[in-house]
C-alpha positions as CSV (number, residue, x, y, z in Angstrom):
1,X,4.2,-36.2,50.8
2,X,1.5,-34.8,48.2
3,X,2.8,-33.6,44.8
4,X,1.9,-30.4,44.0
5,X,-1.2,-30.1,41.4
6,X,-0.5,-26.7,40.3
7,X,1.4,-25.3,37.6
8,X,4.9,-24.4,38.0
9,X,5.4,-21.7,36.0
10,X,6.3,-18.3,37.5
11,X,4.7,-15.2,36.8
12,X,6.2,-12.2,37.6
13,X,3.8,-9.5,37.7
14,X,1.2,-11.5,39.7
15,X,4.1,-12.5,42.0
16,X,3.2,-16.2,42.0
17,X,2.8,-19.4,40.3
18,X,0.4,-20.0,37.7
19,X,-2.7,-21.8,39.0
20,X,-3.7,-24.1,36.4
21,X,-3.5,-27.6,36.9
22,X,-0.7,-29.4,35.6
23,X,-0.3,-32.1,32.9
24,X,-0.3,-35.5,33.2
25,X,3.7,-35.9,33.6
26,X,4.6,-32.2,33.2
27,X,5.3,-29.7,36.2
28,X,3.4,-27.4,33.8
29,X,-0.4,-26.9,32.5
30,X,-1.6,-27.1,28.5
31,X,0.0,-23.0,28.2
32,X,3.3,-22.7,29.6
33,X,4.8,-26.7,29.1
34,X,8.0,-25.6,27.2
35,X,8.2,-26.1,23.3
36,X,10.2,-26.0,21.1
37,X,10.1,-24.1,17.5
38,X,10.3,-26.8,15.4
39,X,6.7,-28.2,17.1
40,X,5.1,-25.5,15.9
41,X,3.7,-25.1,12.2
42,X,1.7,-22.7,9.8
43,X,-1.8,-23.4,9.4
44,X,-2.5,-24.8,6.0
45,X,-5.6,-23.4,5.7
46,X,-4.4,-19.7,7.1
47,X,-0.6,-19.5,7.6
48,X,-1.5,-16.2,9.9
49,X,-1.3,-18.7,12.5
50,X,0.1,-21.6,14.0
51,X,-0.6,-24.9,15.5
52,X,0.9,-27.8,17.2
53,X,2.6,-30.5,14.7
54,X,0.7,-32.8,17.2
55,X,-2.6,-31.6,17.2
56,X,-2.6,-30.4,13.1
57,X,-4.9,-33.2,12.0
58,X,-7.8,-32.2,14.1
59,X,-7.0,-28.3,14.0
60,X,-7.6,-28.4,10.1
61,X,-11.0,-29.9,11.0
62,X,-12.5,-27.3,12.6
63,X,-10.4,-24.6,12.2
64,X,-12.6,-21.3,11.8
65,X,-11.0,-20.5,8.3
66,X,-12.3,-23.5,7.0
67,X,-15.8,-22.8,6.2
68,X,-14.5,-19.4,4.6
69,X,-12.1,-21.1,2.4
70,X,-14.5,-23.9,1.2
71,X,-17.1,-21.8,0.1
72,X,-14.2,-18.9,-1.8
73,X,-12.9,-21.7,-3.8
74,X,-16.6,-22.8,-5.3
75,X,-16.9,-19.2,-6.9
76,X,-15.9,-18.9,-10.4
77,X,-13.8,-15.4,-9.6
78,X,-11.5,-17.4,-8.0
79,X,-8.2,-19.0,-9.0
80,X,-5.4,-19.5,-7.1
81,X,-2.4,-17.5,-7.9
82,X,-3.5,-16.2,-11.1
83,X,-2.3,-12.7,-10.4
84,X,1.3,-13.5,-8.8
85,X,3.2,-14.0,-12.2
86,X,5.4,-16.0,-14.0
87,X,7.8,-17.0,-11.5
88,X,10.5,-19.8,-11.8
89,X,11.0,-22.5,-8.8
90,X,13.8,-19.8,-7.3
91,X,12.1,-16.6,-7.4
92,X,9.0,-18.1,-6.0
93,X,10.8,-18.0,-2.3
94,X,9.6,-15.0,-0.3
95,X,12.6,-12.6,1.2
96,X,12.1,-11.4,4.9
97,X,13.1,-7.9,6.0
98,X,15.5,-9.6,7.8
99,X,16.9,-11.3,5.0
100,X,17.3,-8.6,2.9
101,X,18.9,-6.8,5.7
102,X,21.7,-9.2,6.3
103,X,22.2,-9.3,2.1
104,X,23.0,-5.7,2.6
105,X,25.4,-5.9,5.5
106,X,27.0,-8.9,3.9
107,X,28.3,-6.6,0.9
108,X,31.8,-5.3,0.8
109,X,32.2,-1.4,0.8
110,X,33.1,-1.3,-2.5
111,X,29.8,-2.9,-3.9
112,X,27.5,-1.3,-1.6
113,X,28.7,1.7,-2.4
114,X,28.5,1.0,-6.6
115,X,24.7,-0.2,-6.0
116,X,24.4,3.7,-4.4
117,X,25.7,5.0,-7.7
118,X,23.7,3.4,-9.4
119,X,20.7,4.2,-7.7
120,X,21.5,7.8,-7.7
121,X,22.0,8.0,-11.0
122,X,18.9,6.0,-12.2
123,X,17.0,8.7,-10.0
124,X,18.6,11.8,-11.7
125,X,17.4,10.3,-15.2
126,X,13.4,10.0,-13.6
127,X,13.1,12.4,-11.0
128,X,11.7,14.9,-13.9
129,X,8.8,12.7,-15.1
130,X,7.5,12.8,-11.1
131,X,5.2,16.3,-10.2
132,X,3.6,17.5,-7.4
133,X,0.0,17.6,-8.3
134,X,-2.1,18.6,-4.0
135,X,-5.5,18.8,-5.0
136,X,-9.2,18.7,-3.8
137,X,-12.0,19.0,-5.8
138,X,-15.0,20.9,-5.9
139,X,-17.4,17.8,-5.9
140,X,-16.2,16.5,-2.8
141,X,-17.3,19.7,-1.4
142,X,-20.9,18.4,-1.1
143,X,-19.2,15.4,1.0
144,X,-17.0,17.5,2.8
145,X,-19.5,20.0,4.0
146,X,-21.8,17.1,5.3
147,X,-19.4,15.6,7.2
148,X,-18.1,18.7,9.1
149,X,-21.9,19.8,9.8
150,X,-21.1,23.3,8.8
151,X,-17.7,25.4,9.7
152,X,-14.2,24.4,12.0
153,X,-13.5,26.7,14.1
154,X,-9.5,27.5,14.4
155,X,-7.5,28.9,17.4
156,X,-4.2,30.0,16.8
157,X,-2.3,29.3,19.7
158,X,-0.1,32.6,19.7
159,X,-2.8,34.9,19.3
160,X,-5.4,33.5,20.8
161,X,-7.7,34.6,17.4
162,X,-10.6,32.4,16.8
163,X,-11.5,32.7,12.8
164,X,-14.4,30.6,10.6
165,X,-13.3,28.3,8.1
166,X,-15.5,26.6,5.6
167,X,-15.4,22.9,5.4
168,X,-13.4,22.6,2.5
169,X,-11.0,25.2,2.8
170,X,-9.9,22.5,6.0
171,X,-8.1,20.8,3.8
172,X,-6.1,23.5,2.4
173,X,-5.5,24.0,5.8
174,X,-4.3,20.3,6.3
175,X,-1.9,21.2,3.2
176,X,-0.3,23.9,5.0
177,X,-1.8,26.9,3.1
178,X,-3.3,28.2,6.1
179,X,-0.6,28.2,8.1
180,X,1.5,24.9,10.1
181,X,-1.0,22.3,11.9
182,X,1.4,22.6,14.6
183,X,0.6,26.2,15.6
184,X,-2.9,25.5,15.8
185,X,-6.1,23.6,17.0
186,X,-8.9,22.8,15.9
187,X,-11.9,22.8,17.2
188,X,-14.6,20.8,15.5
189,X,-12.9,17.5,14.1
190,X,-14.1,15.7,11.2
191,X,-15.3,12.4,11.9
192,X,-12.7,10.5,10.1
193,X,-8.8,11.4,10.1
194,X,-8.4,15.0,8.0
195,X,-5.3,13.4,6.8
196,X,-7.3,10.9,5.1
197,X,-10.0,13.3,3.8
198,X,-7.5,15.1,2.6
199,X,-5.7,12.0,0.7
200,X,-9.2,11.0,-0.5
201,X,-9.9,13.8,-2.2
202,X,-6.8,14.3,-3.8
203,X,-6.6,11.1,-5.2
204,X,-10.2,11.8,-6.9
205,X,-8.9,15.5,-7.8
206,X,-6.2,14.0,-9.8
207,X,-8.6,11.5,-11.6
208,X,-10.9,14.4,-12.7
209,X,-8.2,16.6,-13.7
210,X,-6.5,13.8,-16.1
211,X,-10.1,13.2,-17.0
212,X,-11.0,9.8,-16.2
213,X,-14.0,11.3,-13.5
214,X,-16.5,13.8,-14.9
215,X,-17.2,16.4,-11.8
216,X,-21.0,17.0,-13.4
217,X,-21.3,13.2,-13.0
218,X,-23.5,13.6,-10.1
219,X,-25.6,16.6,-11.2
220,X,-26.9,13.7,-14.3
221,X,-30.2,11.9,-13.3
222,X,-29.6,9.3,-16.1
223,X,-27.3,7.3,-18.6
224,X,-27.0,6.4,-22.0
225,X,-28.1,2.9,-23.9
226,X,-24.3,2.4,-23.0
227,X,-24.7,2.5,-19.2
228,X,-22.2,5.7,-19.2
229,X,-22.9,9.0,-18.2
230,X,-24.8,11.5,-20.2
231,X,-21.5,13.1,-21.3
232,X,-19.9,10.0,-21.9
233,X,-16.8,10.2,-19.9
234,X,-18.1,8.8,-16.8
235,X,-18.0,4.8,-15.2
236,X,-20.8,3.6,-13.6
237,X,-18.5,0.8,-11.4
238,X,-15.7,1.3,-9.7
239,X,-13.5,-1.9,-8.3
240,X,-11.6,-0.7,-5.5
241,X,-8.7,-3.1,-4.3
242,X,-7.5,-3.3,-0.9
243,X,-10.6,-1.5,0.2
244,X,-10.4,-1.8,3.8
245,X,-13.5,-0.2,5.3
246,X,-14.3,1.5,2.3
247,X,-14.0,5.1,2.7
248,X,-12.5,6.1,-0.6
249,X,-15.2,4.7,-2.1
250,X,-17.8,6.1,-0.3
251,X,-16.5,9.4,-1.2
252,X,-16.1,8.8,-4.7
253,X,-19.8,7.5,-5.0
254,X,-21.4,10.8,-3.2
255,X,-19.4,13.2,-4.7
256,X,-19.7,11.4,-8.5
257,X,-22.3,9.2,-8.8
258,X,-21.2,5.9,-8.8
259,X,-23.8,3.5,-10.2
260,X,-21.7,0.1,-9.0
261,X,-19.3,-0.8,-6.4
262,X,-17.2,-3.9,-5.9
263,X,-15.0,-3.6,-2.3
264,X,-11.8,-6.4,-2.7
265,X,-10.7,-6.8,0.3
266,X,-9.3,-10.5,2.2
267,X,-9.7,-9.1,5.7
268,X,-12.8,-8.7,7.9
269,X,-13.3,-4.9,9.5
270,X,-15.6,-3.4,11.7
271,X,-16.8,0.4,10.8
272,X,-17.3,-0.3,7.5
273,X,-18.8,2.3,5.1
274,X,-20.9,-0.6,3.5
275,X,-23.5,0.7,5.7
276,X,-24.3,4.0,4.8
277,X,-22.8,2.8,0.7
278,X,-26.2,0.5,0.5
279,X,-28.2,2.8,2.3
280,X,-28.3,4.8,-1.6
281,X,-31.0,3.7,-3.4
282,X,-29.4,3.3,-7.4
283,X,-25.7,1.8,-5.8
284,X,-24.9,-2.1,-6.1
285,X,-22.4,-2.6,-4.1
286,X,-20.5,-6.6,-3.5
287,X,-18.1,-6.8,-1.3
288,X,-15.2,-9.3,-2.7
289,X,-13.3,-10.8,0.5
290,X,-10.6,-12.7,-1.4
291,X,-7.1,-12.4,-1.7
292,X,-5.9,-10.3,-5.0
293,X,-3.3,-12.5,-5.9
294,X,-6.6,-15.2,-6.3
295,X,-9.0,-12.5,-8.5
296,X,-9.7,-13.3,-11.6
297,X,-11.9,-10.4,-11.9
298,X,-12.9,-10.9,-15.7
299,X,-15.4,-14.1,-13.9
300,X,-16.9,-12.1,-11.8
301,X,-20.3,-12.3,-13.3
302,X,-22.0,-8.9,-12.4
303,X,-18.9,-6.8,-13.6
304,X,-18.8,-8.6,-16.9
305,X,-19.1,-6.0,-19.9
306,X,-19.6,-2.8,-17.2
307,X,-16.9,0.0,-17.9
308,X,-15.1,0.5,-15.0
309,X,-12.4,2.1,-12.8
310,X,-9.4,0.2,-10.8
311,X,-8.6,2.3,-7.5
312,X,-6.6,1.3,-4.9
313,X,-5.4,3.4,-1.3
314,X,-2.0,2.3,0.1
315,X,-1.9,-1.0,-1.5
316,X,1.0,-2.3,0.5
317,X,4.2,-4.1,-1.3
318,X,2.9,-6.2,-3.8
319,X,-0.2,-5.9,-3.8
320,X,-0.1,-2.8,-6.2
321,X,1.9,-5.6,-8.7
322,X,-0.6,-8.1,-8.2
323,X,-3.7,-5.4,-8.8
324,X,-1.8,-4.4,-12.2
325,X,-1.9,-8.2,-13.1
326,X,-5.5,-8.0,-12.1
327,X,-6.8,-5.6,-14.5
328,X,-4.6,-5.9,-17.3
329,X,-3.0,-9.6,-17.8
330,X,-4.6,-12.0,-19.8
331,X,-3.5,-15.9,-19.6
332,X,-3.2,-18.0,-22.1
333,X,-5.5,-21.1,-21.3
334,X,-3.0,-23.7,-22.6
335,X,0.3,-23.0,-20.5
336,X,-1.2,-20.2,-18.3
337,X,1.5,-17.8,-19.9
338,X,0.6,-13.9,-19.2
339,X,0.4,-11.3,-21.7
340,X,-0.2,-8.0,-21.3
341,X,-3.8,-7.3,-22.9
342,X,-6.2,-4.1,-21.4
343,X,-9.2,-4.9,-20.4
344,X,-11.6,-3.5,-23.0
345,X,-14.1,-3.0,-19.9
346,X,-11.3,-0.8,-17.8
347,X,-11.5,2.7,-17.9
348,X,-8.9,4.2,-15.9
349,X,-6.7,3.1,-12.8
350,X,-5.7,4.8,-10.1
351,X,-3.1,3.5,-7.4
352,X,-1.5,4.9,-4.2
353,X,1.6,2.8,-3.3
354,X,2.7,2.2,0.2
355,X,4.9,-0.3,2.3
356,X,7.9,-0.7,-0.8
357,X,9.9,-2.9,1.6
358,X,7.5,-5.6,1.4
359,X,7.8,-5.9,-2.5
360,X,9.1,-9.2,-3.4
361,X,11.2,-10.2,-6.9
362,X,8.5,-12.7,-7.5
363,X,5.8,-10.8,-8.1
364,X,7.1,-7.3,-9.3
365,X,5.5,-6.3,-12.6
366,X,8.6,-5.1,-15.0
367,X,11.7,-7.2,-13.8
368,X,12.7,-6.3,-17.4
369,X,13.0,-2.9,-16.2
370,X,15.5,-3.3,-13.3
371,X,17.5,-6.2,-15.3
372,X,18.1,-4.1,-18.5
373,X,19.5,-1.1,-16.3
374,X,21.4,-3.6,-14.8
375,X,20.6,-4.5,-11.6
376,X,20.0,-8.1,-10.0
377,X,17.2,-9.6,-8.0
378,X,19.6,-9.2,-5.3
379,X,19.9,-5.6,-6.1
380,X,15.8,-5.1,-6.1
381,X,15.6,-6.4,-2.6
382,X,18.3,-4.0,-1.7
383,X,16.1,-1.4,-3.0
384,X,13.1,-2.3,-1.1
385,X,14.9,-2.5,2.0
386,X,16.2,0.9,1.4
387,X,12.6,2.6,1.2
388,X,12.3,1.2,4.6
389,X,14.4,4.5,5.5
390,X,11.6,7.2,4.0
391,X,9.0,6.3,6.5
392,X,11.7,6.4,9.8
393,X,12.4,10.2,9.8
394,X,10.4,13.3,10.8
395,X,7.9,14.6,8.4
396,X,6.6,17.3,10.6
397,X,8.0,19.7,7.4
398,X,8.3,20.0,4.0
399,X,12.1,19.5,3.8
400,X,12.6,15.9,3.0
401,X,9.9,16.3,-0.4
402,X,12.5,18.9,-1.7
403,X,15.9,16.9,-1.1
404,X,13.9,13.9,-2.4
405,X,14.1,15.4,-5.6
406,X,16.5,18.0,-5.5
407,X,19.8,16.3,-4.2
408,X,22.7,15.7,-6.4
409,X,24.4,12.6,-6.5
410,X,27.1,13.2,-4.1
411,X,24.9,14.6,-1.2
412,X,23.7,11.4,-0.1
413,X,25.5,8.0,0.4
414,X,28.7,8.5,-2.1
415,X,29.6,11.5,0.3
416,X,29.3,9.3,3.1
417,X,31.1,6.3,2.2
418,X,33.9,8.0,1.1
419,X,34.0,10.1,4.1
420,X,34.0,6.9,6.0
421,X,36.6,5.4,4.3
422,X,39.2,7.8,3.7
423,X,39.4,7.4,7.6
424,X,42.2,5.9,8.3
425,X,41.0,6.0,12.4
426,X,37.6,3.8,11.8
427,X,38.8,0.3,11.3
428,X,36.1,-2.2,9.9
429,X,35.9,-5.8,10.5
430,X,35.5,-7.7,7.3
431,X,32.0,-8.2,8.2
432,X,30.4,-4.9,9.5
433,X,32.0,-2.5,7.0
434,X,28.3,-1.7,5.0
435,X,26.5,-2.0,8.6
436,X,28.9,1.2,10.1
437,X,28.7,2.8,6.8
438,X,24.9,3.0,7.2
439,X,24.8,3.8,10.9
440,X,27.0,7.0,9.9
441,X,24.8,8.5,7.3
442,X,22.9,11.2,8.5
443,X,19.0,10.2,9.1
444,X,18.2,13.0,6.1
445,X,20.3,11.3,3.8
446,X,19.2,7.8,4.7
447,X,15.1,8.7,3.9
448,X,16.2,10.9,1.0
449,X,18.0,7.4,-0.3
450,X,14.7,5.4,1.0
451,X,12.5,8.3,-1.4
452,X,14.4,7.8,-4.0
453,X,14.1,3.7,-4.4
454,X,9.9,4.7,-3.8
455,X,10.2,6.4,-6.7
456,X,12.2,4.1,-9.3
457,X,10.2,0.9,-7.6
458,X,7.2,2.8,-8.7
459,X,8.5,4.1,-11.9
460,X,9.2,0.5,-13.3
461,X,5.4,0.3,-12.9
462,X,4.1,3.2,-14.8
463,X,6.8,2.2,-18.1
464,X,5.2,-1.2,-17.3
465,X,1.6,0.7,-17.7
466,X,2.6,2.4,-20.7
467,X,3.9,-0.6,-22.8
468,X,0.4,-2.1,-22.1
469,X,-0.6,1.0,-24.3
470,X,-2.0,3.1,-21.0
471,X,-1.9,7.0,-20.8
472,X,-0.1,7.7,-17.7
473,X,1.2,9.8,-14.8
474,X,3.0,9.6,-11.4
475,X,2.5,12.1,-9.5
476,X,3.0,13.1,-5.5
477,X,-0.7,13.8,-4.6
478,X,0.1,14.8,-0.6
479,X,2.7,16.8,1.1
480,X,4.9,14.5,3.0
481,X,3.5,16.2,6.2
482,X,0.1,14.4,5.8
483,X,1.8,11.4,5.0
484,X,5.3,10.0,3.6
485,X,3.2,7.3,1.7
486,X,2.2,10.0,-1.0
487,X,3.4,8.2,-4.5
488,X,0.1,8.0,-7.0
489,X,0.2,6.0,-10.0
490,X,-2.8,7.6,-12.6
491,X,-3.6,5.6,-16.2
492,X,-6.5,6.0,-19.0
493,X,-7.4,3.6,-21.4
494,X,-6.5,5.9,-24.7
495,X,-9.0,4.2,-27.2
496,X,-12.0,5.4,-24.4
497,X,-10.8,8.9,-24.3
């Protein structure tokens, strides 16, 4: 009787078997002979994937990282973990999602529902020092107005009423000012995402206003003996981290002027604005693909002794941490100690936060500032698993920016949990007490709670900024409606002012 050659693994959607040959010994071919885990193992060149225990001596041969990695360790920029901080054996271990969940649901009542106290009341004491600040400027008009090719048209869908809008009033009518995107549509799209015109913009508005960008940058043909502008409040770089395809950039060297640009980024992307960004005749622009936590940005040669400005879109987790440590921790050479120390070449820093839930003990910038108000590490990664709740709920209105600052201490969590409790007809088991409490809460209160850990993650990071002598704000600079990721973290070098 002949054996059968062909795979026998089922596949369901094609209704038959697979029809690869099999394996020498092995009813199954090379991609469906079961595995388990434990054979699998990160890459050590890129742990983004995995490989075979078996075949891991000639995968790191030829794996297509390996030419990349070679030639990033030659330059003299980098250095492997300068920016991830001083961490001891323990806090070096990186907590999963997952593991910070089952923390949570592993407290008693009691505990879980001190830890909301506390929170609460740390947010009442720093809600005040947090504005709105919705902006665009009048120098990204010039940007604005060539990107939209002239007016939007606007048809409100009740009416039926066509009306003419210029270019840049758009983004007041992204805001909300014109009316609720909802009700309307529009006809003549920007190329790229309003919502991230509109975030663009803002985040350059706010530099301006706190006077770190000059808006008659652009209109100066030259610069000084000191390579600033003619006024002498300008930069002629600007390092953006976590640059992505560039975009913020882009518009921040059109609408002011920009003489240098350095793109850090340690992912490849298509569409990048590196294009049309060399396509100016007076920009240098280098793009950086390296990992921030490896930057030592003080040895990249070009940028030595060139004033210039930090920026940074959505920097997920801890990469807004590891950027701080980029621009303004030196190391000692002899035990590699950090200490805070400006850079006497940084002129200002701007940072939009994202992704809190990813932040990890080890490489948060002011631990000091969570231990001397008393909470743990364990208590931090509660935190950050908290802010996971901000991005789950509707933002189609304004509502959850005015509880995130308005609500009192009993109207979220406390209110719940005692609720709960004083229930003599729920019955807990010992072990899924915290996980009911949580499931009860309204979804308001729980992203009001995830808001409010955003904001005292963040605000650990601008007392961090000011004890390194930096002028600072921390501002909202979108409307929740354009997105929930709206937390912007603004600083100026006083002695440049």
């Amino acid at each position: 009787m002949e054996v059968d050659k062909n795979c026998n693994f089922w596949l369901p959607k094609k209704n038959r078997f697979c029809a690869n040959a099999c394996l020498h010994h092995s009813l199954f071919c090379g991609n469906h002979k079961p595995r388990s885990d434990d054979q699998w193992i990160p890459c050590p060149i890129d742990p983004s994937h995995s490989v075979l225990k078996e075949n891991l001596e000639g995968h790191v041969k030829r794996c297509p990282l390996l030419k990349q990695v070679q030639s990033l360790t030659l330059q003299p920029y980098y250095q492997k973990g300068i920016n991830s901080g001083n961490q001891t054996e323990e806090d070096g271990k990186m907590i999963t999602s997952e593991l910070k969940r089952n923390a949570v649901y592993s407290m008693s009542v009691a505990q879980f529902s001190e830890l909301i106290r506390k929170i609460e009341s740390l947010h009442e004491s720093i809600r005040h020092y947090i504005r709105d600040s919705y902006k665009v400027p009048e120098a990204c008009g010039i940007w604005i107005k060539r990107q939209v090719d002239g007016e939007c048209k606007v048809e409100c869908n009740e009416t039926q009423e066509r009306i003419v809008i210029s270019p840049l009033s758009l983004l007041w009518f992204c805001y909300g000012l014109f009316g609720y995107l909802n009700r309307v549509v529009v006809c003549r799209k920007l190329p790229f995402q309003e919502k991230h015109v509109a975030q663009q913009a803002s985040i350059l508005a706010n530099l301006e206003e706190f006077g770190i960008l000059d808006k008659n940058s652009i209109e100066s043909e030259g610069f000084d003996h000191d390579g600033f502008f003619g006024n002498g409040n300008g930069v002629p770089a600007v390092v953006e981290f976590g640059a992505g395809r560039g975009y913020l950039t882009q518009m921040l060297a059109d609408c002011y002027g920009i003489q240098k640009v350095y793109l850090v980024e340690r992912k490849s992307y298509k569409l990048k604005a590196d294009r049309s960004l060399r396509q100016k005749e007076r920009l240098i622009l280098e793009r950086l693909r390296i990992d921030i936590e490896d930057l030592n940005l003080k040895a990249v040669e070009s940028l030595r002794g060139v004033p210039y400005l930090a920026i940074g879109k959505h920097l997920c987790g801890p990469a807004t941490d590891l950027t701080l440590r980029c621009c303004l921790v030196k190391y000692c050479d002899q035990e590699n100690i950090p200490v805070s120390d400006v850079d006497t070449n940084l002129r200002g820093l701007a940072i939009a936060t994202c992704c809190h839930h990813l932040c990890q003990w080890k490489n948060y910038i002011n631990k000091t500032y969570f231990s001397n108000l008393g909470f743990t590490k364990e208590d931090f990664h509660a935190i950050t698993w908290f802010t996971s709740w901000a991005v789950d709920a509707d933002h189609s209105s304004d509502i959850l920016d005015v509880n995130n600052c308005s609500l009192d201490s009993q109207s979220i969590g406390l209110f719940t949990i005692a609720a709960i409790c004083c229930d003599r007809e729920t019955n807990f088991s010992e072990n899924r007490g915290v996980e009911e409490v949580i499931r009860n809460m309204k979804a308001a209160e729980r992203a009001a709670l995830g808001f409010k850990c955003k904001q005292i993650i963040d605000m650990g990071r601008m007392v961090w900024m000011k004890e390194c002598g930096l002028d600072t704000q921390f501002v909202k600079y979108v409307p929740s409606t354009i997105s929930p990721e709206n937390h912007l973290l603004i600083a100026r070098c006083i002695n440049h002012l």
